[in-house]
N, C-alpha and C positions, 0 to 999 in steps of 0.2 A: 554563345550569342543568342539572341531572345528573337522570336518569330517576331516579333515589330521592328528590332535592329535590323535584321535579315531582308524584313521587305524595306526598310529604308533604305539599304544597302541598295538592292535590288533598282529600289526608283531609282536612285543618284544615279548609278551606271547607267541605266536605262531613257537616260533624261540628258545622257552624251551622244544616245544614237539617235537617228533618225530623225534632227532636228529640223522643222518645217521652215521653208525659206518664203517670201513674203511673193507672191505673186502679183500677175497684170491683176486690176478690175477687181483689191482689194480683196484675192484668192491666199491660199495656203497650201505650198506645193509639199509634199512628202516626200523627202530624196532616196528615199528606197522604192520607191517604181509605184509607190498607193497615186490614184489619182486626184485631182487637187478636190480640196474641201473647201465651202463655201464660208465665207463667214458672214455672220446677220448681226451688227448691233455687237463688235467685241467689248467685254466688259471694259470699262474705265477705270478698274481698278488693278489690271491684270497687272502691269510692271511693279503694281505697290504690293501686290500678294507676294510676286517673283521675288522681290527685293527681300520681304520677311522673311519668306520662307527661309530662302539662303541665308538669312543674317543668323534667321534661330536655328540652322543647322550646325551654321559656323560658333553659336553660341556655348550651345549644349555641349556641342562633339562626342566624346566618348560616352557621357552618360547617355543620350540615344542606345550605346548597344552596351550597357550595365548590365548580364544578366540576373545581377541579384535586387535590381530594380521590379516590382511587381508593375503590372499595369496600370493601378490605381495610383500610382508613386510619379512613374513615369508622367500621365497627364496630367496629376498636378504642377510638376516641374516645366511640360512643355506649355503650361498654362501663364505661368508665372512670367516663364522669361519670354513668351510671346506679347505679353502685356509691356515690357521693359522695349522691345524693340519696336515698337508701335509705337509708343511714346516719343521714341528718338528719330522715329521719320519724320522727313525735313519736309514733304507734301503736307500741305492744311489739309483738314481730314475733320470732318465732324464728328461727332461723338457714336449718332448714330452709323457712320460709314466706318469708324476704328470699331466695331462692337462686328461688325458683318465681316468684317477683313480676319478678325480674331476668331470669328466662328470659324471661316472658311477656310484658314490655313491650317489650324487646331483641326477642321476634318481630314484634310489632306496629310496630316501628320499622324496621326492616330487613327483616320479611319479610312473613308473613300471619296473622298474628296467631296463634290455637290449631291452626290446619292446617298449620301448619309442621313440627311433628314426626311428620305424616304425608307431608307432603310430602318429609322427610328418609326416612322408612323404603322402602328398596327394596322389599320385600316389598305395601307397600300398590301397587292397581293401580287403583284410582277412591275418588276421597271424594266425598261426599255430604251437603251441606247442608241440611236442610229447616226454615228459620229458624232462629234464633240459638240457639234450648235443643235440636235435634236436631240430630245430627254421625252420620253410618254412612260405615264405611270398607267396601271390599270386599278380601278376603284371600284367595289361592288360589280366588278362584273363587265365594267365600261373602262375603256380605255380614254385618257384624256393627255394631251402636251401639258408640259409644264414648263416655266419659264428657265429653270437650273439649265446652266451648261458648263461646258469642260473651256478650260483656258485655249487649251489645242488640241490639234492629235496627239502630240507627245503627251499632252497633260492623263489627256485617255489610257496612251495604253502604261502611263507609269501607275495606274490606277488598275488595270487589269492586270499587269506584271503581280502587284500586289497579293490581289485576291488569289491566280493561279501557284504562284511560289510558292503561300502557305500548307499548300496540300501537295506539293511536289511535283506540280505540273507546268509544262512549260509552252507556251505561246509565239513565235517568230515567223521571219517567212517559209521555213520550211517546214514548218508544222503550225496552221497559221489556223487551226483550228479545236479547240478545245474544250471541255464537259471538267468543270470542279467545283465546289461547294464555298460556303461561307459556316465560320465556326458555327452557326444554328443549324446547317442543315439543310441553308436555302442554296437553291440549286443555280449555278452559273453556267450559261456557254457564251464564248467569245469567240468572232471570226476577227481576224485582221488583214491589210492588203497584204499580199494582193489578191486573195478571195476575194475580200470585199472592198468594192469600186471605188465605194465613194466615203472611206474611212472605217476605221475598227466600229464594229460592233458587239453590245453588251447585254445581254439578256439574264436576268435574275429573279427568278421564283417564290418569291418566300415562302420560309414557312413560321408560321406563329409560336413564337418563345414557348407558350404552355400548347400541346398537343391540342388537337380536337378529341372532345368526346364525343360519343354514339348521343349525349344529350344535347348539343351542338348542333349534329346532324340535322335531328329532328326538331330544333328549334330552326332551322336553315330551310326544310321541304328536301333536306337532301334523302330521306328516308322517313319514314313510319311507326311509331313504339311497335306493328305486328310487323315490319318488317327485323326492326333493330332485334324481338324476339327470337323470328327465324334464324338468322344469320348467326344470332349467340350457340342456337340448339346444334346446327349446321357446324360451326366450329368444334363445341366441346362436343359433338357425337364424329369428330374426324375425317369429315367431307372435304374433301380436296375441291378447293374456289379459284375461279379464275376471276380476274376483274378485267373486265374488256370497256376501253372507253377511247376516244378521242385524245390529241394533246390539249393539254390544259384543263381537261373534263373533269379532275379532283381523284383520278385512280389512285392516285399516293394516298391522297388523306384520306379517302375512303378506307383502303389497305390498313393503315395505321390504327385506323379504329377496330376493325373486323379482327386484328392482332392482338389488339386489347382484353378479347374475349377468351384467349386462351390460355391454360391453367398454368398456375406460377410456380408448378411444382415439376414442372419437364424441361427437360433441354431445347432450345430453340436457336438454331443459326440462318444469318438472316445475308444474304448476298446480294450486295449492290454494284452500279454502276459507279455511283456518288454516293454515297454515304449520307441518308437522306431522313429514314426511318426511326421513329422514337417511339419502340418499345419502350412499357417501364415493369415487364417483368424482373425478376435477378437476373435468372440463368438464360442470358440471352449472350450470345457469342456474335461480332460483326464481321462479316468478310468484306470486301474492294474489291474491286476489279483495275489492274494498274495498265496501264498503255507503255506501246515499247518507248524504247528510250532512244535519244538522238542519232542513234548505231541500228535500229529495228531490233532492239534487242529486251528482253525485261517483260514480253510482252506477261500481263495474266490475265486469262477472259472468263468471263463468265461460265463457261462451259466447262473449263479448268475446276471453277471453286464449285459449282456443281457436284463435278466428280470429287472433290477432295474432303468438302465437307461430308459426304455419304460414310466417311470412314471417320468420323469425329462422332458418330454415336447421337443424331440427332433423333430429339421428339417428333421434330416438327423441321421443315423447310421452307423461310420466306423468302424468295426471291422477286427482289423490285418489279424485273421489268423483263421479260422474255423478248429477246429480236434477234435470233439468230440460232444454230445448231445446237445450242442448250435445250432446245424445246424438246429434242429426243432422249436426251439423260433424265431432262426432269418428268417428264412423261415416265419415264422406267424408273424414276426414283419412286413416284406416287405410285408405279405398277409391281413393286415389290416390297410393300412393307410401312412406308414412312406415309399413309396416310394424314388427312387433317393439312397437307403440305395449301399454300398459299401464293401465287402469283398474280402479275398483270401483263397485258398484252396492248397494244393496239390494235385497235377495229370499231368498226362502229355499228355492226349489232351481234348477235350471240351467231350467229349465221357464220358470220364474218368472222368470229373470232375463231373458231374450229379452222374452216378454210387458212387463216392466217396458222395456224398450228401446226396444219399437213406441211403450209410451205417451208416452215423454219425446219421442219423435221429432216424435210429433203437437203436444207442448205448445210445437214452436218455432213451430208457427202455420204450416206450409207445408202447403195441400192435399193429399197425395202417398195414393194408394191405398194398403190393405194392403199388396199383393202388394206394392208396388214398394217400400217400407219391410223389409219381411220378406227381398226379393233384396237389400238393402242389408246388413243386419247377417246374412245367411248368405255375405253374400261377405267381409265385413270382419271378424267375429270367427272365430279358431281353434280358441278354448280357453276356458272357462269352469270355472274352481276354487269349489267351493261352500264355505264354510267357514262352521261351527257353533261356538254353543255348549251343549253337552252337560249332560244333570240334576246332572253328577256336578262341575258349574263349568268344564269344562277346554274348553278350544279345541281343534277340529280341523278339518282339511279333511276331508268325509266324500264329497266324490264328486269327481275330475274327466272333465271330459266334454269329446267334441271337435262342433264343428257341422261336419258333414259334407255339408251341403245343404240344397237344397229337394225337396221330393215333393207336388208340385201345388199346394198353399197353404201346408202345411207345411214351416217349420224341421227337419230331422231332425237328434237327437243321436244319439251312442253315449257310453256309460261307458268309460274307459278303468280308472279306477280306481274304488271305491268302499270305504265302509267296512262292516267286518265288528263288525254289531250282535250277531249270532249266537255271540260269543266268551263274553257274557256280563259280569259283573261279578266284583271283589276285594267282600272283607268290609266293604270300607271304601266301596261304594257305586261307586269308580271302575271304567270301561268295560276290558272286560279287550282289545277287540280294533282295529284298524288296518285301515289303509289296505290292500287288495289289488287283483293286477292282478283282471282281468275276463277275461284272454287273447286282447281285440282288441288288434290293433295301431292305432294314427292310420291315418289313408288319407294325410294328410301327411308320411308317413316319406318318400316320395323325394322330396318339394320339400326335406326338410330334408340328406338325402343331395347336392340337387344344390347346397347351400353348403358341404358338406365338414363334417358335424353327421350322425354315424350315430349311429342306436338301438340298442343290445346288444339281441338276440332274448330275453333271460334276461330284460329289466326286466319284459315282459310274459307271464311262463311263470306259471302259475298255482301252480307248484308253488312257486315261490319265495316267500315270506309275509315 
């Protein structure tokens, strides 16, 4: 059976349970215990979408789950005969309102119902569901409503059934909370009742079909051509980097790019939460991290593939996203050998991100002193890139910094770069200023000299902006 049978499969049944009953004062009650949901303006065409749908289910039947059907096969098929049942609905229907019904159920069939022509606009960078009659997209940086909504509840979560099934994860009330992907890459989480009060909600990330590149970046202010230099020197001389930033602050695509820059000729295994990262070296191996299964069983955590990959002969180790007892393995990964390793963390400055490192260390449960935690991540990290986001929506890195040692208890940094708040602002509210050196140099510029990786004196002259 073909992952588009599977998740239709999955709606049908899913579209038997928890079906919403009509409430006082034109409400929508959820008879598994979610609290009711409002409705604003239900659409006029809901029972004529309902009607197609089912007729083009009942139509097609088994080709639905053909799996010697390709994808491109399948929606012309489910094109064709949605056109024929449209036809033979006995509602008058303008040409314009048969063209919108045909879109809309065509998405529901094939894709994700009303979030599909966001999901199609490159420009959109996260949607956001907050039950079935709220829809906000986030645009440049700004979040806006938009008028798209879901039929119901049920219509919702036959739509998130969808997304989570694909990737083997599952969503109800007793695990009513969930982290899975979209074939790109873009990242999903789902709460449903009864976490959430006042109907399922849907959160989705994108990320852009063709990667970002480092030229990108610097076309964006997210970095500098003397930063993008550093950070390339910094990689292929095998400085272990942290990215410390914010949620939604661009850690990933930052990561992604910084990835970029390392050599096509090594091993590289990359461990995630979700499956998120698009290298495009060869030798790149992907790990998962899977959650237990309905029994608490199945569990695999990040700390798990940490350890396991260490024994797969890696060049190099990316790990998405550090929050939890991993931070002590991978700390001892970068402290014995496997240099050049690559992470990101939560915090919100390079300060913060250390501190956040001691704590994940203690949460693997090993007794180990400050001190001896603290000589652990001042000998294992190099580099720490802080990356922001900014009132004006935009991403940037605004400081990076090198860990230079200990001084008696203390971690000690220095800035090598930082950002210049002092530029001011355009008319239009965005940051008029950048990245600049500080006019330290690393104290690791001769480790990186002694791999044949020199620093131009010019990246760090103050006068260069």
């Amino acid at each position: 059976m073909s992952n588009l049978a599977e998740r239709l499969e999955r709606a049908r049944q899913s579209s038997q349970i928890n079906e919403p009953s009509a409430g006082k004062g034109g409400q929508v009650r959820i008879t598994n215990g979610a609290a009711p949901v409002r409705r604003r303006g239900a659409d006029p065409f809901a029972g004529v979408k309902e009607r197609v749908h089912q007729a083009l289910v009942a139509s097609l039947g088994p080709r639905l789950y053909d799996p010697n059907l390709s994808e491109s096969e399948l929606a012309s098929q489910v094109r064709t005969t949605l056109q024929e049942v449209i036809d033979s609905e006995q509602t008058p229907l303008s040409h314009a309102d048969r063209t919108r019904i045909a879109q809309d159920v065509s998405d529901d069939i094939l894709g994700h119902g009303p979030l599909e022509p966001y999901l199609r606009d490159a420009e959109v960078s996260e949607i956001m569901v907050n039950g079935a009659e709220d829809i906000y997209i986030e645009r440049a940086g700004k979040i806006f409503p938009v008028d798209a909504r879901f039929s119901d509840e049920t219509h919702l979560r036959r739509t998130i059934d969808k997304i989570v099934g694909r990737v083997g994860r599952r969503v109800d009330e007793s695990s009513p909370m969930v982290d899975a992907r979209l074939p790109d890459g873009s990242r999903v989480n789902a709460v449903v009742p009864p976490i959430a009060l006042d109907g399922s909600m849907l959160t989705i990330r994108k990320f852009s079909a063709d990667p970002f590149t480092d030229r990108d970046l610097i076309s964006f202010g997210t970095m500098t051509e003397n930063v993008r230099d550093f950070l390339d020197a910094c990689v292929k001389g095998r400085r272990n980097i942290i990215i410390s930033g914010g949620t939604g602050s661009g850690k990933t695509t930052t990561l992604n790019v910084i990835s970029s820059f390392l050599p096509h000729d090594e091993r590289i295994v990359t461990i995630e939460d979700a499956a998120e990262l698009q290298l495009q070296q060869q030798h790149v191996l992907r790990l998962e991290a899977r959650p237990a299964n309905i029994e608490g069983r199945g569990l695999v955590s990040i700390r798990e593939l940490v350890k396991n990959c260490l024994r797969m002969r890696p060049d190099r180790i990316i790990v998405g996203e550090i929050r939890d007892g991993a931070a002590l393995d991978m700390l001892q990964a970068m402290n014995t050998g496997h240099d050049g390793s690559i992470t990101t963390v939560h915090a919100n400055t390079p300060r913060d991100s250390l501190a956040r490192l001691e704590t994940m260390v203690l949460m693997a449960g090993v007794d180990l002193p400050v001190r001896a935690i603290r000589e652990q991540v001042a000998g294992a990290v190099d580099l720490i890139v802080q990356q922001s986001r900014l009132k004006d929506g935009t991403r940037r890195i605004v400081a990076i910094s090198e860990v230079v040692g200990m001084e008696s208890d203390v971690i000690t940094l220095q800035d090598i770069f930082t950002f210049n708040y002092g530029a001011g602002r355009d008319e239009n509210g965005r940051f008029l200023g950048g990245l600049v050196p500080t006019g330290i140099r690393p104290k690791f510029t001769s480790d990186l000299a002694d791999v044949g990786v020199e620093l131009p004196v010019t990246l760090f002259s103050r006068s260069v902006l």
